[in-house]
C-alpha positions in Angstrom: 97.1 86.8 130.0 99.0 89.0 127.4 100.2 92.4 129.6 99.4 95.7 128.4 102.9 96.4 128.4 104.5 93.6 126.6 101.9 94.6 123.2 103.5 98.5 124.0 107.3 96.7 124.0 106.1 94.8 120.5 104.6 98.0 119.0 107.9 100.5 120.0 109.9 97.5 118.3 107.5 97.3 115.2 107.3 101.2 114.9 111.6 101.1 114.5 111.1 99.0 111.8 108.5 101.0 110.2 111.0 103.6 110.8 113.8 102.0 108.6 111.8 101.8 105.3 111.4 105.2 103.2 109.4 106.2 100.0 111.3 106.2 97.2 110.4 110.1 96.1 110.3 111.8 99.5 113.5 111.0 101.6 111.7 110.3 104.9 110.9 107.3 106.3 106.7 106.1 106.3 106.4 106.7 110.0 107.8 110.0 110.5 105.9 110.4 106.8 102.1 109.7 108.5 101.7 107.0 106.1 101.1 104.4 109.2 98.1 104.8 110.5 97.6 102.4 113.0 99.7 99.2 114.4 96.8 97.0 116.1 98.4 93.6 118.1 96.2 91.0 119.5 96.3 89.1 122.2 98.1 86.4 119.9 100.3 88.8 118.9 99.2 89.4 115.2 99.9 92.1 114.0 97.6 94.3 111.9 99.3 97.6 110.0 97.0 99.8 108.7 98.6 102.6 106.0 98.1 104.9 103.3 100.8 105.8 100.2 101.4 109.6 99.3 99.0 109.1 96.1 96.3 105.4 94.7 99.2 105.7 91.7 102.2 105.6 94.3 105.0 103.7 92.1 105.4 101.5 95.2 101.9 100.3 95.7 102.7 96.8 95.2 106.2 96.7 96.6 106.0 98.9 99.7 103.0 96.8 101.6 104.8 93.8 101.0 107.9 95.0 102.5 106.3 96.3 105.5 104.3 92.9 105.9 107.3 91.0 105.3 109.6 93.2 108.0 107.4 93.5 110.6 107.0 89.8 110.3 110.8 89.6 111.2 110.2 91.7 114.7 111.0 89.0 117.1 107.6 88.6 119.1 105.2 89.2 115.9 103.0 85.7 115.2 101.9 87.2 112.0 101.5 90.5 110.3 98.9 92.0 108.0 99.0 95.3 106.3 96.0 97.1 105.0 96.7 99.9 102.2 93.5 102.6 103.1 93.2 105.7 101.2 90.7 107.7 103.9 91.7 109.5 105.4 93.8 110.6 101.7 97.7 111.0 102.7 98.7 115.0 102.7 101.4 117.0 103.6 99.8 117.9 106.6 100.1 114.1 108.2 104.1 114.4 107.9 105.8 115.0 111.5 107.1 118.3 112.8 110.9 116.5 112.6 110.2 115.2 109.4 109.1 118.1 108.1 112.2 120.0 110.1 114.6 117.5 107.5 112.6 118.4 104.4 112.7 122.4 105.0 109.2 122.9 105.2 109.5 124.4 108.5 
């Protein structure tokens, strides 16, 4: 039986990944950016990411997911990884954290 604790381990890991790739235009990295949504792990440790880009025409839309997929992939522990670009909730400023936002002067 897979522990509670060991998908909590897997998703801290995954999330410091997430937190080493940035948007090209806004010089924060996607978590801290609220363009993560939700990391979902399954028993057999796949790995489902679900995410948003800051606009549909984002000039990353076909490079970013990949490079999420392909890094969280790499996190020691992950079976398999997904990522699924949504667009609703639509990404705003709002959705960027208060340390983020602390870096970009908006506070």
């Amino acid at each position: 039986m897979v522990e509670k604790a060991d998908k909590l381990k897997l998703e801290n890991k995954i999330i410091n990944v997430l937190k080493t790739i940035y948007d090209p235009e806004i010089p924060v990295d996607i978590f801290e950016l609220g363009l993560i949504y939700e990391v979902k792990i399954n028993d057999n440790f796949d790995v489902e990411v679900e995410m948003t880009l800051t606009s549909p025409n984002c000039p990353v839309a076909e490079s970013m997911p990949k490079e999420v997929e392909d890094k969280v992939r790499d996190v020691f522990g992950v079976n398999s990884a997904k990522v699924n670009i949504v667009f609703d909730p639509p990404w705003d400023k709002n959705m960027i954290s208060e340390e983020a936002k602390l870096d970009l002067g908006m506070l």
